[in-house]
N, C-alpha and C positions, 0 to 999 in steps of 0.2 A: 482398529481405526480409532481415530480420535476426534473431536468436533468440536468446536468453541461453542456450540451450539446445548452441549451435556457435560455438566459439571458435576465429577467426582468427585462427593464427600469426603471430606479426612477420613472420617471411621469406617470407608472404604476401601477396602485393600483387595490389588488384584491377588487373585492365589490358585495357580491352575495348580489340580489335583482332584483329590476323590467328590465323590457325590457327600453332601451332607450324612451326617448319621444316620442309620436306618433306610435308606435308598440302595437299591440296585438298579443298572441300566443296563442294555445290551440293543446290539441292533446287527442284522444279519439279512442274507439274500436270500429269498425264497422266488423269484421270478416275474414278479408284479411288473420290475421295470425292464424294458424292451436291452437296456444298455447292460442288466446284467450284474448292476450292482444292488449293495445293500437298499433293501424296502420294508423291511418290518422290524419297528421299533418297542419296545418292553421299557416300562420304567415302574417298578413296586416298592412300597413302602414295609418294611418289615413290622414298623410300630403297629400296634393295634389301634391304639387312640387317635391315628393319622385325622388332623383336619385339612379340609379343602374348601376352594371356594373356584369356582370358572363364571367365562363368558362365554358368547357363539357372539358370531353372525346374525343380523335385525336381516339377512335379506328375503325375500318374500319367497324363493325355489331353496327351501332348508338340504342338506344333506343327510342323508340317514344317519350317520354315526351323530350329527348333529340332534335329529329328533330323538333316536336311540337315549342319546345321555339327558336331552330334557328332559323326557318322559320317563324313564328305567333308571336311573342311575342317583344316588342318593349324593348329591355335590357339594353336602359338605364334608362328606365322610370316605374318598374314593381313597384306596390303597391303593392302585394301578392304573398304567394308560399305556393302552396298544395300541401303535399306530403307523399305518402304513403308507408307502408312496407308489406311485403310477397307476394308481386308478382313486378316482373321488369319491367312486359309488355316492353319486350326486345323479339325480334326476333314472334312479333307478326303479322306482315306483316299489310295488310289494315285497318283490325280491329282495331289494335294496335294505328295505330293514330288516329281514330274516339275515340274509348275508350277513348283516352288522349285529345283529343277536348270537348269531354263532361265532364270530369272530368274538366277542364278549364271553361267552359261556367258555368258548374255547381258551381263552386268556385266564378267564376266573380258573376253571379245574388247574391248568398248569401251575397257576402261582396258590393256590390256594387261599384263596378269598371268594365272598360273595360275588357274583355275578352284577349287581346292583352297586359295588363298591369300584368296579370298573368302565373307566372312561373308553369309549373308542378314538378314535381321527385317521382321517384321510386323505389325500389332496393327489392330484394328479387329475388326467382325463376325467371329465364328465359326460355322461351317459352310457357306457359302457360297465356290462356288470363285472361284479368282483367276483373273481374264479376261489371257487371255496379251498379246493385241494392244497394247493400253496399258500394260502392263508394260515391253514392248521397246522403244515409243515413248517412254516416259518415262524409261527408263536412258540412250537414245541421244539425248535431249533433256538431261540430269542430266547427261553429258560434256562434251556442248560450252560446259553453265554450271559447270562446275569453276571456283573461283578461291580464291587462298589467303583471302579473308573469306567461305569462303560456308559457314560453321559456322550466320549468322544462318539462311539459306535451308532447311539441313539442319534444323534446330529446327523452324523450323515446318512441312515436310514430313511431320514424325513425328507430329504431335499427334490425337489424338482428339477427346476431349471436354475435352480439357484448355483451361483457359480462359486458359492465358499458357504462352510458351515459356519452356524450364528449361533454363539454361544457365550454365556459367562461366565467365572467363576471367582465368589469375591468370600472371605472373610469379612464379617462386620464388628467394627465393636460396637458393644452399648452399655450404658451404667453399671447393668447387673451382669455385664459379661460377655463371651464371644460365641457369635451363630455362626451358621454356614451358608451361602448361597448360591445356587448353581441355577441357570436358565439355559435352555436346548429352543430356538426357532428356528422358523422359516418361510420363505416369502420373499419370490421377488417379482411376480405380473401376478396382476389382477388383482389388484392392491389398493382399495381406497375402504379399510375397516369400517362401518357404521357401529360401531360401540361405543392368503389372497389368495390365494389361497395363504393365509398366513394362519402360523398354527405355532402357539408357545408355552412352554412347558416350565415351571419354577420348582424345585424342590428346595425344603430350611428345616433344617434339625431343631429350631425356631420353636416353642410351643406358643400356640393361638387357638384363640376361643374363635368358633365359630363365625359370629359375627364381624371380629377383627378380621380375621381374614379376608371374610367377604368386600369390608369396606377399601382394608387399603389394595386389594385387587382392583378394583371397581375405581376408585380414585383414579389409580396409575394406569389404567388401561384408558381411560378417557384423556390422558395426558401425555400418551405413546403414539399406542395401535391407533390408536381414533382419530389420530393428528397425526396420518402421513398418507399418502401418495405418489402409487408410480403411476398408472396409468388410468384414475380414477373409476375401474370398476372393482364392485362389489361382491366377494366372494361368495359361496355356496355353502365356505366349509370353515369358515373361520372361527380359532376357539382357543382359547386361552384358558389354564388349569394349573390353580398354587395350593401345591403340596405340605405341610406342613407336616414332619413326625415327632415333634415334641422329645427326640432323643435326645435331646445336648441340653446342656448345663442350665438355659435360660427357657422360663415362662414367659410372655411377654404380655404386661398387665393391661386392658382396656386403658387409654386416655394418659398413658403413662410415657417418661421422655423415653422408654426401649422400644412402645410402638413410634413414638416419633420416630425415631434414627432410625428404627427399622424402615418406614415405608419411606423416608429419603433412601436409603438401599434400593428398596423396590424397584419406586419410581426410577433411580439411576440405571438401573437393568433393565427395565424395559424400553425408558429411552433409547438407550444404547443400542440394544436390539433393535429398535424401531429405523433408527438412523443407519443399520446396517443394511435390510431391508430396501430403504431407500439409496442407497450406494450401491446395492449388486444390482435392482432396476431392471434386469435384460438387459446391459449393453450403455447403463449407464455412464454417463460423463461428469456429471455436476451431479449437484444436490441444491435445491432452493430453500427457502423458510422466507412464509411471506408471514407478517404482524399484522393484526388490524384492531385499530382502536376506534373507539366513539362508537356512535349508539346504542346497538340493545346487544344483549346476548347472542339472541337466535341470530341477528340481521349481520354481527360480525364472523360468527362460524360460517355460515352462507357465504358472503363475501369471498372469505382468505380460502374454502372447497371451491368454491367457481375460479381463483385464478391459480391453484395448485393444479386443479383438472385442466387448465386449458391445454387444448394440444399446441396453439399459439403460442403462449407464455413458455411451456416444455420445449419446441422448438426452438423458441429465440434465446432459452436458459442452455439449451447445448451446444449451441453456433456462439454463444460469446455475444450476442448482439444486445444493443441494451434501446428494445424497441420497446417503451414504456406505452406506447399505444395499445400494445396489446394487453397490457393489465389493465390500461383502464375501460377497454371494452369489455375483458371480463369482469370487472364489478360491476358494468354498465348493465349487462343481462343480468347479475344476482340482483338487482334492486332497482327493476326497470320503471318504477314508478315514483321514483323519488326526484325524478326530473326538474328543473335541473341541480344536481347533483356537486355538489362543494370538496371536489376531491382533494385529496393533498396527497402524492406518492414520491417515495425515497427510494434511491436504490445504491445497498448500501447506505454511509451518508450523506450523497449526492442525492439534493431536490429535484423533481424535473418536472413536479404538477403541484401547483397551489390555486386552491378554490376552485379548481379544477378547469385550469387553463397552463398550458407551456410555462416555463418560466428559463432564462438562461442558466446554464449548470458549464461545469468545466468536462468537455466532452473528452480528451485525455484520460483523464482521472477516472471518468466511467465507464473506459474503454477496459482498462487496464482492470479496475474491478470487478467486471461478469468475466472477464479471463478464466479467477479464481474458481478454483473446488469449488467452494463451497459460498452462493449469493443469497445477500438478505434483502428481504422487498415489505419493504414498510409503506400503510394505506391506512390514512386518516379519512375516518369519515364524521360527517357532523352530529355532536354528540362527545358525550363523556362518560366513563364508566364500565364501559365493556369492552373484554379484550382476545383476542383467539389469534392461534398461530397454527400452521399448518406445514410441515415438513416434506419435500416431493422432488423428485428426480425429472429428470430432463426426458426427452423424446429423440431417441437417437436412430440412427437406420439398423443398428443392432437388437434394437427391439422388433420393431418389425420384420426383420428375417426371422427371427425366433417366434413368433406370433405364427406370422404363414405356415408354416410349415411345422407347429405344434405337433400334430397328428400325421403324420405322412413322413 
């Protein structure tokens, strides 16, 4: 996929093939999913000195693999991540974390690492426990298929509902030389990050100091995962985890132009991912990206989340219809005390609200505009200086059949 919306740096290059240096990946079927395909994924760092750095889920009902690695698992130092599809083991209670302790111990013995160096994730069904047997068969199955290309394998291991594997694989250059970078997600309902089950994984032969890692994960995750939307809720299981083995050619120094262009790389991988996400959707049709300027910080992230989430604005983004009423009722509930409210809204760049009243627009032109893939919705509000943008798929009847009948 492509998107005017994520721009490819020069000293990105795509380059499908192996996992960076010192990675191995595998993913294979042990039975978790009812369909019978692959569900348990393996991904090990061979390096010793592997740095890491992850995110979760802010939402308040954590997943165990979730608590698991907050609590147990040393994140900046993980050499592995097991992780399986068709069950969440979410809202599993005591079980639920022994379940995910054994899945971990069980991961650690086979690759041989520390138990504490090992990441879990999940995503599928919630409430439902994870059956240990096929768990262990399928990690001890997921080692013997380690191989440096089995990034393809691990992709679709992870997937749900998701109707195409989300993956990257780029060549970077930088001053002092070339890294490697590969990313493996997924996610396509229940999707509105607070950093969908959405779940991503980076490996880079890259060497980083601890702290580095941390920040440009941290950065590029707030400028992805954190800014998109299918259906605006919030996952259980969401978690994000960058790998670094320090095998290839380049260190990359703190504050230096190699971390620059590195986390331009970054960020462009996870965008990309993010925008994929938001294209598979359930049943997706469009994709939107609404802008919002003036005011504060918090009061424009609020904003451009109330009118990504709308099921109104999702509607009227998959019918082609360009009913700008509905945007501005949803900013109208994000900042219901600002009354009355001086809105200015774009769609595309076709005006249709200034100071927050109608304004004539060429109806033609903005017919023909929300036609397209992919619609941009720009909302000024009063003020200057703050700016957020938020990425979000449309509400189509293919979601909903997919929704209903999730379980059954």
């Amino acid at each position: 996929m492509s998107s005017r919306w994520v721009e490819q740096p020069e000293h990105v290059v795509d380059a499908p093939g192996a996992l960076p240096a010192g990675f191995r990946a595998s993913g294979v079927a042990c039975g978790l999913k009812a369909s019978g395909g692959p569900d348990m994924g393996l991904i090990v760092s061979d390096a010793p000195e592997t740095v890491s750095a992850a995110r979760f889920t802010r939402s308040g009902v954590l997943a165990a693999p979730v608590l698991l690695c907050q609590e147990r698992c040393r994140l900046d130092a993980l050499r592995a991540v097991v992780a399986n599809s068709g069950n969440a083991n979410a809202a599993t209670g005591r079980r639920g974390i022994d379940d995910a302790a054994r899945m971990q111990g069980a991961a650690a013995m086979a690759v041989g690492v520390a138990p504490e160096q090992v990441a879990v994730a999940s995503t599928g069904v919630i409430g439902v426990p994870l059956p240990p047997d096929p768990v262990t068969k399928g990690i001890l199955a997921a080692r013997a298929a380690l191989a440096t290309d089995g990034d393809e394998a691990f992709g679709e291991a992870i997937r749900t509902t998701d109707l195409f594997a989300k993956r990257v694989a780029v060549d970077v250059r930088l001053p002092s030389g070339k890294v490697r970078l590969t990313a493996q997600a997924k996610g396509a309902g229940m999707i509105s990050p607070a950093f969908a089950t959405m779940l991503c994984f980076v490996q880079t032969d890259a060497g980083l100091a601890p702290e580095t890692a941390d920040l440009l994960l941290g950065v590029c995750v707030r400028r992805s995962f954190d800014r998109i939307s299918v259906d605006g809720q919030l996952s259980t299981n969401d978690t994000a985890i960058l790998m670094a083995s320090g095998a290839g050619a380049v260190q990359i120094a703190p504050e230096s132009e190699d971390e620059l262009r590195f986390g331009e790389a970054l960020d462009f991988a996870l965008r990309h991912l993010a925008l994929e996400m938001v294209r598979d959707g359930e049943g997706s049709r469009r994709r939107g990206r609404v802008m919002v300027h003036g005011g504060d910080d918090a009061t424009v992230v609020r904003v451009a989340r109330a009118v990504a989430n709308s099921p109104l604005v999702k509607a009227a983004l998959h019918g082609g219809d360009p009913n700008w009423g509905r945007i501005a009722q949803a900013v109208g509930a994000a900042v219901p005390d600002a009354a009355p409210l001086a809105l200015d809204v774009w769609i595309e760049d076709v005006q249709v609200c200034s100071s927050g009243a109608a304004v004539p627009y060429d109806v033609p032109a903005l017919a023909q505009a929300v036609a397209r893939d992919e619609v941009e919705y720009t909302i000024g509000l009063p003020g200057e200086g703050a700016e957020a943008e938020v990425f979000f798929s449309d509400l189509s009847h293919e979601y909903v059949t997919i929704n209903a009948d999730y379980t059954t």
